[in-house]
DOMIVO-287317 format. One record per residue (C-alpha): residue in three letters; residue number from 1; x negated, y negated, z negated. Coordinates in steps of 0.02 Angstrom, whole numbers, plus 32768, in hexadecimal, padded with zeros to 4 digits. Layout:
# DOMIVO-287317
REC	zavo	vexdren	c1	c2	c3
REC	ALA	NUM	X	Y	Z
...
***
This chain:
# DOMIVO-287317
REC	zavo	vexdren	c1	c2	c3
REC	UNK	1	8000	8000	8000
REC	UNK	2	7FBB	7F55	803D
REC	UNK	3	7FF4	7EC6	7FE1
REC	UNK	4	7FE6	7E0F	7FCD
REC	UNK	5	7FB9	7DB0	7F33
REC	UNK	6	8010	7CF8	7F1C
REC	UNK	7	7FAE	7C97	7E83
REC	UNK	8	7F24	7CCF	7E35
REC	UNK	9	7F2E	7C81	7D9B
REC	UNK	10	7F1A	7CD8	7CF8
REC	UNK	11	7F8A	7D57	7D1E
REC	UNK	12	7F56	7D5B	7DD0
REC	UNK	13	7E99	7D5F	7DB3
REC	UNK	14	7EC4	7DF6	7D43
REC	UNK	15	7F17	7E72	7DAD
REC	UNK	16	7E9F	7E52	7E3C
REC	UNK	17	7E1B	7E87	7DA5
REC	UNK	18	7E8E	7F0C	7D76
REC	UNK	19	7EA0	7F53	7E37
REC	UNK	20	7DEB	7F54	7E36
REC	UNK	21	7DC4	7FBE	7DA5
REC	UNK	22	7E3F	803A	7DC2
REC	UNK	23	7E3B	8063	7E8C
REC	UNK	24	7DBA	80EC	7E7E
REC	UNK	25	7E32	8135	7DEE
REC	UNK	26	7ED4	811A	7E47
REC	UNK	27	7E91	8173	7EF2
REC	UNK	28	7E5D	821B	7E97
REC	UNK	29	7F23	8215	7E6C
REC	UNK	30	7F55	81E4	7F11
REC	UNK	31	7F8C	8144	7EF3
REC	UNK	32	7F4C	80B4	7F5D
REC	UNK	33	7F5D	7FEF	7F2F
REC	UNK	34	7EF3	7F85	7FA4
REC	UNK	35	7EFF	7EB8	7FA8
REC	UNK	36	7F1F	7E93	8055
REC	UNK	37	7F14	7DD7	802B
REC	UNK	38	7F0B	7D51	7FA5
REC	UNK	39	7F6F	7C93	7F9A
REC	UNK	40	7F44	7C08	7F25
REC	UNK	41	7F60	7B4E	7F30
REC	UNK	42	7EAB	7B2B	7F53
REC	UNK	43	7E0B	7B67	7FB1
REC	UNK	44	7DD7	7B3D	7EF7
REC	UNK	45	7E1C	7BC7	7E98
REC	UNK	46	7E00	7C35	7F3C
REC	UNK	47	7D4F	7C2F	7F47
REC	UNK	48	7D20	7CC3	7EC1
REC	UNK	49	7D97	7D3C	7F40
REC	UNK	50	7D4D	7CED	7FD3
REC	UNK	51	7CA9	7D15	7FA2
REC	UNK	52	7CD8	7DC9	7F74
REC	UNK	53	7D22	7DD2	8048
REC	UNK	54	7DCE	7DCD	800B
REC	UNK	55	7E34	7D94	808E
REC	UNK	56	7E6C	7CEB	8039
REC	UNK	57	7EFD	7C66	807B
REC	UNK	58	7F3F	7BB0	801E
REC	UNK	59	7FED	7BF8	807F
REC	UNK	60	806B	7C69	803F
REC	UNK	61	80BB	7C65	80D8
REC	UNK	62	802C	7CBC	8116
REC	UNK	63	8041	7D44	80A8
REC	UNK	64	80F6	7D67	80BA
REC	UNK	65	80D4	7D60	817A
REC	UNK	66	8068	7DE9	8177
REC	UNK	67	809D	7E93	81B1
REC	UNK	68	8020	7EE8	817F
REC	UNK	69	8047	7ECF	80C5
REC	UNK	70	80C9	7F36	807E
REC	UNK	71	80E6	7ED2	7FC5
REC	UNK	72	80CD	7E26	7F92
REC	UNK	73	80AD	7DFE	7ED2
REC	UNK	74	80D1	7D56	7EA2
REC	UNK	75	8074	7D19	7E07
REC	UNK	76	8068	7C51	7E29
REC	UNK	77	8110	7C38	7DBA
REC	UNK	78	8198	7B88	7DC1
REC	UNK	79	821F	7B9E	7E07
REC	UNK	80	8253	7B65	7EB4
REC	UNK	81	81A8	7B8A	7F31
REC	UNK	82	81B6	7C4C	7EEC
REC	UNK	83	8263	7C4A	7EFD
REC	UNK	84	8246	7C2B	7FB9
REC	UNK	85	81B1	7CA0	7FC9
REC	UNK	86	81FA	7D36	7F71
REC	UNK	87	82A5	7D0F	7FD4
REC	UNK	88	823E	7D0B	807A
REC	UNK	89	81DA	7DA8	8045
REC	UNK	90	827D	7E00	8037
REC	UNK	91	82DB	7DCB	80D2
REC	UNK	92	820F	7E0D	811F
REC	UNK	93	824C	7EBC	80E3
REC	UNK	94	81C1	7EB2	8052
REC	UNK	95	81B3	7EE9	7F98
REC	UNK	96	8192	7E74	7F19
REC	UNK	97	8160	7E7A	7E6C
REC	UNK	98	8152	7DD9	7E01
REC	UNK	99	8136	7DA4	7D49
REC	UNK	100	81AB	7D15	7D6E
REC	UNK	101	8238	7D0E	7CD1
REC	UNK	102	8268	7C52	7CFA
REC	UNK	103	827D	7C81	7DA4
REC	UNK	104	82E8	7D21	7D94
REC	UNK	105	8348	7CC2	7D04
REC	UNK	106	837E	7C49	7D76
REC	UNK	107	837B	7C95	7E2A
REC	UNK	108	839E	7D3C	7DF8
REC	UNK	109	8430	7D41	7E35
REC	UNK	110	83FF	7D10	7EE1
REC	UNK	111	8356	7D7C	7EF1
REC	UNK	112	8391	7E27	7E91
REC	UNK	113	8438	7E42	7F06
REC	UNK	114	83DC	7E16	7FAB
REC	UNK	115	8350	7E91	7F6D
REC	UNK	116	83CA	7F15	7F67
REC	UNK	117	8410	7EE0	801E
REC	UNK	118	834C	7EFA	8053
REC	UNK	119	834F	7FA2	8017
REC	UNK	120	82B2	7F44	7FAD
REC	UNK	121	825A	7F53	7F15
REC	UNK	122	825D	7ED1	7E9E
REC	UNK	123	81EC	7EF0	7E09
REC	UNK	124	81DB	7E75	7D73
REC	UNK	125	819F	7EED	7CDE
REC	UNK	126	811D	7E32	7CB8
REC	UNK	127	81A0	7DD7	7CB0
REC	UNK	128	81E8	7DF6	7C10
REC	UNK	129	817E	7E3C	7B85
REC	UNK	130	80DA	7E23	7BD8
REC	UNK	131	8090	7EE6	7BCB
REC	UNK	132	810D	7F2F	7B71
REC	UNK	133	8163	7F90	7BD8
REC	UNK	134	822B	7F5F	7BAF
REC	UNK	135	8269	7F53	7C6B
REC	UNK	136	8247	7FEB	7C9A
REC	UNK	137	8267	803D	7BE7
REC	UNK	138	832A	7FEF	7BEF
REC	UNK	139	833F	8015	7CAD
REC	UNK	140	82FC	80C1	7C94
REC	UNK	141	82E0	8111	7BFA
REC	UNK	142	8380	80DA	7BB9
REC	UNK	143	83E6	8109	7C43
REC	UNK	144	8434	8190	7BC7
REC	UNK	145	8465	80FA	7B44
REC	UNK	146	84CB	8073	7B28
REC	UNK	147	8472	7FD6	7AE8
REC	UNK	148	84DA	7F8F	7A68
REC	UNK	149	8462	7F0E	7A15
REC	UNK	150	83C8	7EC0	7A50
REC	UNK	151	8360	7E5A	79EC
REC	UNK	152	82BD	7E29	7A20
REC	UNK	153	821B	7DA7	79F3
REC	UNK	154	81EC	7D74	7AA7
REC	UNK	155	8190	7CE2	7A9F
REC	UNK	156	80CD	7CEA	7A63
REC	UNK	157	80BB	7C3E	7A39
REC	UNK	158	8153	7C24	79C8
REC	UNK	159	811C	7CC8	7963
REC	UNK	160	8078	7C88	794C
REC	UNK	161	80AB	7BDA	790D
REC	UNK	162	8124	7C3A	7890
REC	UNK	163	80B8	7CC6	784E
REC	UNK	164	8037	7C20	7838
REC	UNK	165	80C3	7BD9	77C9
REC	UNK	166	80E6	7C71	7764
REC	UNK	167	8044	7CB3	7747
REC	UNK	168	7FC2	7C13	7750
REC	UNK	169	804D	7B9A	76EB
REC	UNK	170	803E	7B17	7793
REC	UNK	171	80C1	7A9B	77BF
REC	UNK	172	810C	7AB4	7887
REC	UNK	173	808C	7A3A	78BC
REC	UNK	174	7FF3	7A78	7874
REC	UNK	175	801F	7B1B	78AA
REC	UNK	176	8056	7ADF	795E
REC	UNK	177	7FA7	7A71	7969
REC	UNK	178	7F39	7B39	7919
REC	UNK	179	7FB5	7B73	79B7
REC	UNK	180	7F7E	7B06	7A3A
REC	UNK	181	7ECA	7B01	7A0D
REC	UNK	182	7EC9	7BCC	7A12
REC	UNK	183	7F14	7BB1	7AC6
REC	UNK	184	7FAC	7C11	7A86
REC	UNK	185	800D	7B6B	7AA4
REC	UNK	186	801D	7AFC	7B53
REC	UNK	187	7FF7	7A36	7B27
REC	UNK	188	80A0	7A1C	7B40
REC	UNK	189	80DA	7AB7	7ADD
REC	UNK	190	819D	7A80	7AF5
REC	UNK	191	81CF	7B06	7B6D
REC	UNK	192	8189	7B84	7ADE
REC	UNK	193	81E7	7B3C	7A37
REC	UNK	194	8267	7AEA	7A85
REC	UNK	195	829A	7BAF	7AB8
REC	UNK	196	82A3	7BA6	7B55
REC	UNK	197	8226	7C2A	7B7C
REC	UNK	198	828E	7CA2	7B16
REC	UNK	199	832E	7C79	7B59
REC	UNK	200	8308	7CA6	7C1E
REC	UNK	201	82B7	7D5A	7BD0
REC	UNK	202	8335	7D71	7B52
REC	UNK	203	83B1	7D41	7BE9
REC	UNK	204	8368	7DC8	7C5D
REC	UNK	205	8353	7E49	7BCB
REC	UNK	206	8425	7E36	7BB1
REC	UNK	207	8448	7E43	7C6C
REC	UNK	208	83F7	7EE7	7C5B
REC	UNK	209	842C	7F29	7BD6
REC	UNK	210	84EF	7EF5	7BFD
REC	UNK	211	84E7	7F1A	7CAC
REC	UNK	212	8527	7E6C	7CD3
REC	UNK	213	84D9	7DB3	7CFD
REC	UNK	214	84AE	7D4B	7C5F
REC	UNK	215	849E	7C96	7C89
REC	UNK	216	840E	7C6F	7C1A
REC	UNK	217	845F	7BB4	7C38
REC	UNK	218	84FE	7BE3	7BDC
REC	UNK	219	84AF	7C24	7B3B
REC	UNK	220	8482	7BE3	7A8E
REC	UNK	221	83E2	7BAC	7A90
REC	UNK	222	8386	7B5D	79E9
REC	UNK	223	82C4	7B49	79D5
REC	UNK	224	825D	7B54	795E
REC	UNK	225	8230	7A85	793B
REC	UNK	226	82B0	7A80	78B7
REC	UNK	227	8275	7B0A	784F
REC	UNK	228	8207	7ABE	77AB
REC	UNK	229	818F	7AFB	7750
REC	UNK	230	8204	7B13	76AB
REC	UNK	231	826F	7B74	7707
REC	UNK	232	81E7	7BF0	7723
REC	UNK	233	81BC	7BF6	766D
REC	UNK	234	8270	7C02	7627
REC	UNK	235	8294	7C93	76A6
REC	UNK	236	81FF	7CF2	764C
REC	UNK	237	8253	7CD0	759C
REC	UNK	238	82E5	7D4D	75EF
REC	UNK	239	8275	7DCF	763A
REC	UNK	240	828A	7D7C	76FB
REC	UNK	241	8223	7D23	778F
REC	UNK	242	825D	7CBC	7801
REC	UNK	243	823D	7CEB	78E0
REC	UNK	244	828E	7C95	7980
REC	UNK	245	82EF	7D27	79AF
REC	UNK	246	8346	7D45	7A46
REC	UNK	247	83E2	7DAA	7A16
REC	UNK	248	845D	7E0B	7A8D
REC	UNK	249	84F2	7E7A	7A5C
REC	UNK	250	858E	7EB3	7A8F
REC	UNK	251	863E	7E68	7A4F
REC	UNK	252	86D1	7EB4	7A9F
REC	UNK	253	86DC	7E8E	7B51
REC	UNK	254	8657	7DEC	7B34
REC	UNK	255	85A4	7DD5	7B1D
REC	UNK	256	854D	7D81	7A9C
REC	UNK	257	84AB	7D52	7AD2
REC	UNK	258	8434	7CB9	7A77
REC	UNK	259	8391	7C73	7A3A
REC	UNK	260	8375	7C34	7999
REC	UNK	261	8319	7C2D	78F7
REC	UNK	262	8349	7CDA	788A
REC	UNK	263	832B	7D01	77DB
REC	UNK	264	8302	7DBB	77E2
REC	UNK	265	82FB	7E3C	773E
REC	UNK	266	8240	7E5F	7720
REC	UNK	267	8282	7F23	773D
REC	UNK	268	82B2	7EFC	77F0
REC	UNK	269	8232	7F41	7870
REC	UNK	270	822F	7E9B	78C0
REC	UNK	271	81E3	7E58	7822
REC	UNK	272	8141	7E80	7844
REC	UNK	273	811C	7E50	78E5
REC	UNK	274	8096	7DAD	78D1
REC	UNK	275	8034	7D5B	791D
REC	UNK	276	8046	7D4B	7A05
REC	UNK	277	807C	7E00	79EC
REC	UNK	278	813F	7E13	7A3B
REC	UNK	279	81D0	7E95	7A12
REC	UNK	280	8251	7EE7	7A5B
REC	UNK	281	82CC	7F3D	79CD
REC	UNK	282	835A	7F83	7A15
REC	UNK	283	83F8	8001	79C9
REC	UNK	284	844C	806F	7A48
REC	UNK	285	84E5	80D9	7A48
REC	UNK	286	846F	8199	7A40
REC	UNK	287	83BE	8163	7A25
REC	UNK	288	83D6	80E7	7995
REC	UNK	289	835D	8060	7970
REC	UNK	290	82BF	8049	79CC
REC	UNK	291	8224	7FC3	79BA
REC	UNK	292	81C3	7F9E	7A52
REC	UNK	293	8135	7F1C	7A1C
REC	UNK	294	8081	7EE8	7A81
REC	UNK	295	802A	7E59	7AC6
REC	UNK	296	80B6	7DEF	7B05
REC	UNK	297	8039	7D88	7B6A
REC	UNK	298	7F78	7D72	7BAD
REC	UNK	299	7F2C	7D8E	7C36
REC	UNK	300	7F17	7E59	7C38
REC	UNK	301	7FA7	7E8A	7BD7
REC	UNK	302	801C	7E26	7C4D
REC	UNK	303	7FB8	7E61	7CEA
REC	UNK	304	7FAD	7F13	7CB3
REC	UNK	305	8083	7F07	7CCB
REC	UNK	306	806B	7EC3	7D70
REC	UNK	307	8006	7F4D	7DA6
REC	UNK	308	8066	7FCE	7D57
REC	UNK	309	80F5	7F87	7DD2
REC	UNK	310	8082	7F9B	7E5F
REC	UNK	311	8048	8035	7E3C
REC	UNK	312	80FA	807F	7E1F
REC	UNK	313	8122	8026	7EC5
REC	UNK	314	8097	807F	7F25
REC	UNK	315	80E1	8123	7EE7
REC	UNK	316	819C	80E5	7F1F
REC	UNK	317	8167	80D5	7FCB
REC	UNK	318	818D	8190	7FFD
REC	UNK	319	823D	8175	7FDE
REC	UNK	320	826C	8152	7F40
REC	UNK	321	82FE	80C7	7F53
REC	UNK	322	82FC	8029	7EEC
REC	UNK	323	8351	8022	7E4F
REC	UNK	324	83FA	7FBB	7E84
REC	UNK	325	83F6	7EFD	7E40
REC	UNK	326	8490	7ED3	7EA4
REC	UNK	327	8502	7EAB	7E12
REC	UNK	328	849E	7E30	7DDA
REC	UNK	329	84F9	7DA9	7E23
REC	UNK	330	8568	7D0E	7E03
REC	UNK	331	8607	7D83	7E1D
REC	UNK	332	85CD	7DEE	7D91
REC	UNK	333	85B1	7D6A	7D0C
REC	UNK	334	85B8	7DAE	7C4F
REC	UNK	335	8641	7D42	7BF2
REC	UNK	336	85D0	7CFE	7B74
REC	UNK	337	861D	7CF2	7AAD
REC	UNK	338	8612	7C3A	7A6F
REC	UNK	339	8594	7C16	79F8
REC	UNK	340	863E	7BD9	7963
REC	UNK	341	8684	7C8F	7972
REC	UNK	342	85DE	7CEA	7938
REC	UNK	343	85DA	7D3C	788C
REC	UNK	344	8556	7D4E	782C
REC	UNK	345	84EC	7D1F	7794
REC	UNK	346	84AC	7C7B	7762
REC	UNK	347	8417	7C15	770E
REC	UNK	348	844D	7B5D	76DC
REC	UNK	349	83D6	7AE5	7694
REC	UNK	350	8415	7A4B	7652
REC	UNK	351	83AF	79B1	7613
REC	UNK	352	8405	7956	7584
REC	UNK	353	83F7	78D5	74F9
REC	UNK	354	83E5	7928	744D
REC	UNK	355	8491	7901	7416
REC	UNK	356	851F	7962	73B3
REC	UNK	357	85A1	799B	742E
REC	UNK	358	8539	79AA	74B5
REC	UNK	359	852A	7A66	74C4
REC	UNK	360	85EF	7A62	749C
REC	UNK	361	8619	79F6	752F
REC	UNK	362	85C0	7A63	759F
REC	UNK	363	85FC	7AFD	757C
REC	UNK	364	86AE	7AAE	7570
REC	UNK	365	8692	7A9D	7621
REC	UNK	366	864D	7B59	765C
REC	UNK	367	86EC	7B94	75F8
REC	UNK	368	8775	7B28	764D
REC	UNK	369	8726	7B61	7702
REC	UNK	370	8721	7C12	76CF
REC	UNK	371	865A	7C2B	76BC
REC	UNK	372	863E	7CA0	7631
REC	UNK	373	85A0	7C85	75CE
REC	UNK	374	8515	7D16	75A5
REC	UNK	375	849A	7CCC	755E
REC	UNK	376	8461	7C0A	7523
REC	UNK	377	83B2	7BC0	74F9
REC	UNK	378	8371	7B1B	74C8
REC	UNK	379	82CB	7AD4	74D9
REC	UNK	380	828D	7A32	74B8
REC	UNK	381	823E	79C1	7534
REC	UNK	382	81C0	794E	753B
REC	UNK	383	822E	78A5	7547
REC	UNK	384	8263	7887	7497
REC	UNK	385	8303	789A	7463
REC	UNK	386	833D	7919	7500
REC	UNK	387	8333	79D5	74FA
REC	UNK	388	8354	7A4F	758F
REC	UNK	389	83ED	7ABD	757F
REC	UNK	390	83EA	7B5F	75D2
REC	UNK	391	8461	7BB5	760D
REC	UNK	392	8479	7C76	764D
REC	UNK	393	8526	7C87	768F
REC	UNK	394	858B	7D45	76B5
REC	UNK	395	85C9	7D74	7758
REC	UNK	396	860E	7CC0	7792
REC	UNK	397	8643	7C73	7846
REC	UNK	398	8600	7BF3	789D
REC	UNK	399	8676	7B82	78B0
REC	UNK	400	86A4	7B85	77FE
REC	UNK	401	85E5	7B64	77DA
REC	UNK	402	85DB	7AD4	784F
REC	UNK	403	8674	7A7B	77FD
REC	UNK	404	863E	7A9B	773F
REC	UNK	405	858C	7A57	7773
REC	UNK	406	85D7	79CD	77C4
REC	UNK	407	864C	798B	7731
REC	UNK	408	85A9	79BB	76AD
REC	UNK	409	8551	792F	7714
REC	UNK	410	85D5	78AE	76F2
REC	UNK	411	859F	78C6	7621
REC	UNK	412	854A	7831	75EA
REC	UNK	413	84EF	78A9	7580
REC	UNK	414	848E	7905	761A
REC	UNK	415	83FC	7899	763D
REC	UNK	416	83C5	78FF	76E9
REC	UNK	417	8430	7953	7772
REC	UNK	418	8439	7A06	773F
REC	UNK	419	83E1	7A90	7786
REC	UNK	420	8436	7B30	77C6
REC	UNK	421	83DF	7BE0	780D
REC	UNK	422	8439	7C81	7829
REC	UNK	423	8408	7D25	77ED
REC	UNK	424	83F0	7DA2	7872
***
């Protein structure tokens, strides 16, 4: 199988290293990967290929044009340039395999059904997860399950600025600044804690495991700027940590599918997962609960997906037929639940003046909205005169949360809007 490499960037530059370590391995098992030809932006970022007489090109167009390549892989991410290439490649009649989640979250729709009309392959195992290999675990080894919940920790850079919280006592931007100076974290991180990273994999995670198109547009979506440092260290006083999860699950006929800050139980499985490391925990129907956890980025660990595509690609080729992505289209949209009918458990944190009543008035409040109260602690602050009030809630909904916070707010006695995370 000739193909063509678009970007060679740190993924890029690591499955062409990859392909070369592994050829003379691959052809004693009859499996053949050769790079017919490699695109970048530049003669730049070209000139290490060049000088190893790889045929090199600044156009894609080149590429795609070429019959003599059977697959393109497309590794120079955005949006709407590799939306046209990988289209193109596909009307051409070739394969593709990308590690493009932004891409697929928002194009999907357009690039998986006309995949399927190619009688094409479209692989994107780097796309979600980096080398952990959840795409092809959910499309294939759980063929004989039901996925019924899905919660995963899919974004390196948010996990690292949390487990920096928990375990080195940092504030979100000391932790975010130890981030960026690691290179875990872009100089404009935003994309990362804002959760929008999360969202498009948690979005194509939930497509898969419903079997219909979630609109990563039309979800919850909370980062991870407005979690503090003292929420950290009260969720240790009950046993907890705090991750951006993205969370998927089935309710009824709908979908519930978000990204936010959870508190998790220290005795979850997802609980210890630090550090860049992602997870993938998911409960089925017959198999139960499973943890999938790796390097959810870099340069090998992401590559070594990509080739893993290619290499299962090369082995299609005799005749094995693509695996269908024709539903996943705007006629097949998941009804998504609203954010004010989910149910669940919830940490409140209240900042008040040290007054009699206070704690009264506030829990006068939970009660008349129907929020049952497990457990209460109070701390004091470092402002004289105010102590935080916190606040662990039963099994509560949304919308009743989101009026009792809102009429707790209007207290002359709360000095700070309150703070509100949901237990996973």
């Amino acid at each position: 199988m000739r193909i063509g490499i678009i970007g060679v960037g740190v993924v890029g530059s690591g499955v062409v290293d990859i392909i070369e370590q592994k050829q003379k391995e691959w052809a004693a098992l009859g499996v053949t990967v050769e790079i017919g030809g490699i695109c970048a932006k530049s003669d730049v970022e070209l000139a290490p290929y060049k000088a190893k007489n790889y045929r090199v090109t600044t156009s894609a167009d080149e590429l795609i044009n070429d019959a003599s390549l059977q697959a393109v892989v497309e590794l120079a991410g955005g949006y709407e340039l590799p939306r046209k290439w990988i289209t193109q490649a596909l009307q051409a009649g070739k394969h593709v395999v990308t590690a493009n989640k932004a891409l697929l979250a928002k194009y999907g729709h357009e690039v998986f059904p006309l995949a399927s009309q190619k009688k094409c392959h479209l692989l994107f195992e780097a796309a979600v997860g980096g080398g952990i290999p959840i795409i092809r675990s959910i499309q294939e080894g759980m063929t004989g399950n039901q996925i019924e919940r899905l919660s995963c920790i899919i974004n390196g850079t948010c996990n690292y600025i949390m487990s920096q919280m928990s375990q080195s006592d940092l504030s979100f931007e000391d932790a975010l600044k130890q981030a960026q100076a690691k290179g875990y974290a872009e100089a404009d991180p935003s994309f990362d804690i804002e959760g929008i990273d999360a969202a498009h994999k948690t979005a194509i995670l939930a497509s898969l495991a419903s079997g219909h198109r979630v609109d990563f547009q039309r979800m919850h979506i909370t980062g991870i700027t407005g979690v503090q440092a003292q929420d950290i260290q009260y969720a240790k006083e009950f046993d907890c940590c705090i991750k951006l999860l993205g969370n998927f699950r089935r309710v009824g006929e709908r979908i519930d599918a978000r990204v936010h800050p959870c508190i998790i139980p220290n005795d979850h499985l997802l609980s210890g997962v630090n550090g860049v490391l992602n997870a993938v925990y998911l409960e089925c129907n017959n198999l139960g609960a499973t943890l999938q956890t790796g390097a959810g980025a870099g340069k090998l660990p992401t590559a070594s997906a990509v080739v893993a595509d290619l290499v299962s690609l090369e082995r299609s080729l005799g005749g094995r037929a693509p695996i269908s992505m024709e539903w996943f289209n705007e006629g097949n949209n998941a009804e998504l639940m609203s954010i004010a009918d989910l149910e669940t458990r919830y940490y409140f944190r209240f900042t008040t003046k040290d007054a009699c009543g206070v704690l009264a008035g506030i829990t006068s409040i939970l009660s008349k909205h129907g929020i049952s109260i497990e457990s209460i602690l109070q701390k004091n602050v470092k402002d004289p005169g105010k102590v935080s009030i916190v606040v662990l809630t039963e099994r509560s909904k949304e919308r009743d949360v989101v009026a009792a916070l809102k009429e707790i707010d209007c207290l002359s006695a709360v000095s700070e809007p309150s703070r509100m995370l949901r237990f996973l």
